[in-house]
C-alpha positions as CSV (number, residue, x, y, z in Angstrom):
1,X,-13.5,5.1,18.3
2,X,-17.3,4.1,20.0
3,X,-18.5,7.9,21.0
4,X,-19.6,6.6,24.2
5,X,-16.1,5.5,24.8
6,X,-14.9,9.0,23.5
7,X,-16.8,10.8,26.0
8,X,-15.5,8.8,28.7
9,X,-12.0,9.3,27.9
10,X,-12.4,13.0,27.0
11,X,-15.1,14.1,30.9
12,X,-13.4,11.0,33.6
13,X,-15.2,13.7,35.7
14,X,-18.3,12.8,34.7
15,X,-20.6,13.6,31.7
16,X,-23.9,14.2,30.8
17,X,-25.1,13.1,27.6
18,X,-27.5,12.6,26.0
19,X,-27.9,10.0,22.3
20,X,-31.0,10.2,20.2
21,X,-30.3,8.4,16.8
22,X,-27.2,10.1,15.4
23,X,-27.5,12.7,17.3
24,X,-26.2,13.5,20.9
25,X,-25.3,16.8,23.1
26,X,-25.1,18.1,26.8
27,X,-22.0,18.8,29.0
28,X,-18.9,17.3,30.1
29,X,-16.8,18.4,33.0
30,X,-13.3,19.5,33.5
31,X,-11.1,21.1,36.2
32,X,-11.8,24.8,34.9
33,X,-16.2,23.7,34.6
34,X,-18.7,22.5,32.0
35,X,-17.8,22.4,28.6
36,X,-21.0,22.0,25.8
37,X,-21.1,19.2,23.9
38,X,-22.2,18.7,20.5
39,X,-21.9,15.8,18.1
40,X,-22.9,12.6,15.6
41,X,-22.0,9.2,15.6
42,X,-22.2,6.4,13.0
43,X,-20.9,8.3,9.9
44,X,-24.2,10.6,10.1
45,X,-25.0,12.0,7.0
46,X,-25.7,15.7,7.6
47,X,-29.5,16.0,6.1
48,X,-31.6,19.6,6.6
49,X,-33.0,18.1,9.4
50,X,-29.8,17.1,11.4
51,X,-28.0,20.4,9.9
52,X,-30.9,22.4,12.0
53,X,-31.1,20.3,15.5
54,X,-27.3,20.9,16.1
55,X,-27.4,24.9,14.5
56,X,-30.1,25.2,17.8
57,X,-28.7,23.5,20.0
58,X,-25.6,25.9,19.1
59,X,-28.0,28.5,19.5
60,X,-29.7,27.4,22.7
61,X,-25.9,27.4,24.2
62,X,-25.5,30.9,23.3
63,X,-29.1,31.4,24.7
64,X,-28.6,30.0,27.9
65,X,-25.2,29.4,28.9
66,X,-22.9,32.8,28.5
67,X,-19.3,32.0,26.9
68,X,-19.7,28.3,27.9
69,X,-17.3,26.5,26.0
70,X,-18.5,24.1,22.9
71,X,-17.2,20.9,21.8
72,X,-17.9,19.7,18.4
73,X,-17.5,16.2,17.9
74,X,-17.5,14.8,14.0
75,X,-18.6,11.7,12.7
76,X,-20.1,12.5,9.3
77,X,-19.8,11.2,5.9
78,X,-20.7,14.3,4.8
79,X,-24.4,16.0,3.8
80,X,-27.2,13.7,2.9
81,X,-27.3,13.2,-0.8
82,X,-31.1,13.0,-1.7
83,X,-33.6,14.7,-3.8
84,X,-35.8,15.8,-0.9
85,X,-32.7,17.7,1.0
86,X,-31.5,19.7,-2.5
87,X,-35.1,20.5,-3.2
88,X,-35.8,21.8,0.9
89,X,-32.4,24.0,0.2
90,X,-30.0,22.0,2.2
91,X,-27.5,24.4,1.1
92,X,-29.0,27.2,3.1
93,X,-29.3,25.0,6.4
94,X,-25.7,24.3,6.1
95,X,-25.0,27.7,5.8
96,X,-27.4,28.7,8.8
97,X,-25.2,25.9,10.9
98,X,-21.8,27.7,9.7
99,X,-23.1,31.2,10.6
100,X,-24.9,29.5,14.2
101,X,-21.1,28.7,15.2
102,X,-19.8,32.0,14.1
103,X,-22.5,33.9,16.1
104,X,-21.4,31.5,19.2
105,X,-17.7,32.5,18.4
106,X,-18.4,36.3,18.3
107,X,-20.5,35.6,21.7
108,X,-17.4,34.7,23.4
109,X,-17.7,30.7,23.2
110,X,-14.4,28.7,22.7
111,X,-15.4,26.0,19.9
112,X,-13.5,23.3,19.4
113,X,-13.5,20.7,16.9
114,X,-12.3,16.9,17.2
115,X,-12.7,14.8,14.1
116,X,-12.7,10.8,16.0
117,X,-14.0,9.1,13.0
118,X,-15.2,10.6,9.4
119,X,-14.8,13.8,8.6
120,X,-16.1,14.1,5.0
121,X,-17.4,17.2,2.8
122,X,-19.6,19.8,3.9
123,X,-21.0,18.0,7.2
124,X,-17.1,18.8,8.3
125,X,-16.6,22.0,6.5
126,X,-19.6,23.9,8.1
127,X,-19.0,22.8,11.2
128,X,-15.8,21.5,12.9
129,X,-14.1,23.7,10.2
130,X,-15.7,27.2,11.5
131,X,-14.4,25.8,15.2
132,X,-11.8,28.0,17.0
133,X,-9.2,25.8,16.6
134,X,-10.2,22.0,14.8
135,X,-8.1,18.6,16.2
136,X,-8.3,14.9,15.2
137,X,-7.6,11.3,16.2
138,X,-4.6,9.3,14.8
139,X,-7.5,6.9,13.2
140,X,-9.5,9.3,11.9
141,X,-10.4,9.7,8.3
142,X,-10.5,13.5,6.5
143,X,-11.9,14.4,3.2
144,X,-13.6,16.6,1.3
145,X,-13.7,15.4,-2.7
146,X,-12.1,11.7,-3.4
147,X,-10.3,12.5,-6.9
148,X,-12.6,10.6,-9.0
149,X,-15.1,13.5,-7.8
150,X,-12.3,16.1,-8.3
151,X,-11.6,14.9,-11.8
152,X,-15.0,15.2,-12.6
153,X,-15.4,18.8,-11.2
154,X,-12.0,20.3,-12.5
155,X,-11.7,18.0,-15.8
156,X,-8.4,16.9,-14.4
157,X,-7.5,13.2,-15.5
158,X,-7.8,11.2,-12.2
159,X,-4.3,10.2,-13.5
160,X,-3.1,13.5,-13.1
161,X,-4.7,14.0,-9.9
162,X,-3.3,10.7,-8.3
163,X,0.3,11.6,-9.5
164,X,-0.4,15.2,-7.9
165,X,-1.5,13.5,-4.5
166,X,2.1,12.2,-4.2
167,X,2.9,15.4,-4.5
168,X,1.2,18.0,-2.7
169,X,-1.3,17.1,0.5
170,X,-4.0,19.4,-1.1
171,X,-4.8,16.6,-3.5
172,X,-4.5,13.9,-1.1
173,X,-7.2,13.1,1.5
174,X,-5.9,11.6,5.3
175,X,-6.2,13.2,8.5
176,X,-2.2,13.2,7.9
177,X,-2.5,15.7,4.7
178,X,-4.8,18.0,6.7
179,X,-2.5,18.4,9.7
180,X,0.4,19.2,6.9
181,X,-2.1,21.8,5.4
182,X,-2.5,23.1,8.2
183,X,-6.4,22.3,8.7
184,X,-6.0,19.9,11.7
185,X,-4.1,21.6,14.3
186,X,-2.8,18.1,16.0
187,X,-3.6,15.3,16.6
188,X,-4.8,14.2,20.0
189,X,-3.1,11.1,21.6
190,X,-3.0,9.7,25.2
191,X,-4.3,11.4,27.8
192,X,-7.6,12.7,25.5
193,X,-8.9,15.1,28.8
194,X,-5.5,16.5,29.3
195,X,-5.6,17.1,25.5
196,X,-8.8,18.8,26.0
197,X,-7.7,20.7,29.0
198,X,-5.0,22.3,26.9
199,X,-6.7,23.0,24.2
200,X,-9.3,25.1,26.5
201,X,-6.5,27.2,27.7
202,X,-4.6,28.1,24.7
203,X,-5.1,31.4,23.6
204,X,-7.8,32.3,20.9
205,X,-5.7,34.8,17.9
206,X,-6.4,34.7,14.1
207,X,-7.0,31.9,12.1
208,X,-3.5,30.1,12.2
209,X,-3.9,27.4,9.5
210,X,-2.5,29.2,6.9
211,X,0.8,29.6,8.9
212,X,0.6,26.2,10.0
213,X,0.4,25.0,6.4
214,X,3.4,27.0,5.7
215,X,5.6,25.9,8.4
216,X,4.2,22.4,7.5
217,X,5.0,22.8,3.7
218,X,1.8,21.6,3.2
219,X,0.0,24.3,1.9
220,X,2.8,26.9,0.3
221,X,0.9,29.7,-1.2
222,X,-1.9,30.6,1.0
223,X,-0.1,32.6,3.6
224,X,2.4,34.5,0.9
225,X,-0.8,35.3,-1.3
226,X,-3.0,36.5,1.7
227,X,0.0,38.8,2.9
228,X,0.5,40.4,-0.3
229,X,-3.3,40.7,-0.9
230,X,-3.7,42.7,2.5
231,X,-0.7,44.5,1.8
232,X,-1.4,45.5,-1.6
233,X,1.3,43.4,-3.7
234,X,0.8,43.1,-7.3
């Protein structure tokens, strides 16, 4: 879906925002007041310097507008892949934009995530993926490694791995397979403001997705193993 079209959909209200490049943020209204918005558009590929505008303009929000909630919205094909960006440490400016959302969390910010396009690698996983709660479009598309890249990593014939895919959504990318793992809490349809709405009003606990991979049977072993870790199970 066009962004501009998104926000429309998302603030019938009214909105205010701003587009430079691949880049755009400011505010969107809804019945309960102004929610911050943050995102990219046209499969942005998350370089140092993108990694840093959005990390303060988190920052800014935390600066200047007390618990206002944020909405992150994700079109990313993942981080740049380019000499100049692993030799300027894009690593660490990732990491600075995963800890600038967790300071905005602990400040009392609701974050919330919505995937309307790509979702890929470690543009998604350091941001909509430290969100509160993270959602998705029908047609979007989530991924973090395609298998020929897992094969390589884990030595795993791509054979293997594609037989595994059928199998279990861990080895599988789709927005689908992250909503059975847990990862994507649902999937917005519809009404997008009322989707919105709702999503501002449910109740911020502990990080749910290993029980929604459970209940999903997406993602069997993470809950069990985390419970028996905290409790001490051999």
């Amino acid at each position: 879906m066009d962004a501009k079209l998104l926000l429309e959909q998302l603030f019938p209200a009214g909105q205010r925002v701003d587009f430079d490049g691949q880049y755009f943020s400011g505010t969107g209204q809804t019945a309960d007041g102004e929610v911050a918005v943050i995102g990219t558009t046209d499969a942005a590929a998350i370089g140092v310097e993108l990694a840093f505008r959005i990390a303060g303009q988190v920052l800014e929000i935390v600066r200047s507008h007390p618990r206002r909630p944020i909405l992150l919205l994700v079109d990313t094909q993942g981080q740049r892949l380019s000499r100049r960006d692993e030799l300027l440490g894009i690593n660490g400016y990732m990491a600075h934009l995963a800890k600038c959302i967790e300071v905005a969390r602990r400040a009392g910010h609701r974050v919330i995530g919505l995937v309307y396009s790509q979702a890929v690698s470690g543009g998604f996983l350091a941001s909509s993926m430290l969100a509160d709660t993270c959602y998705a479009l029908p047609e979007a598309e989530v991924r973090v490694m395609n298998l020929p890249a897992m094969s390589r990593i884990t030595k795993i014939p791509v054979e293997r791995l594609q037989d595994l895919s059928q199998l279990s959504p861990v080895f599988a990318p789709g927005v689908e397979n992250y909503l059975r793992m847990g990862a994507i809490a649902e999937l917005w349809q519809g009404d997008l403001a009322a989707c919105l709405e709702k999503a501002l009003a449910a109740a911020v606990g502990h990080d749910a997705r290993r029980d929604r991979g459970l209940a999903r049977q997406g993602r069997l072993l993470a809950g069990p193993v985390a419970e028996r870790v905290r409790h001490g199970g051999a």
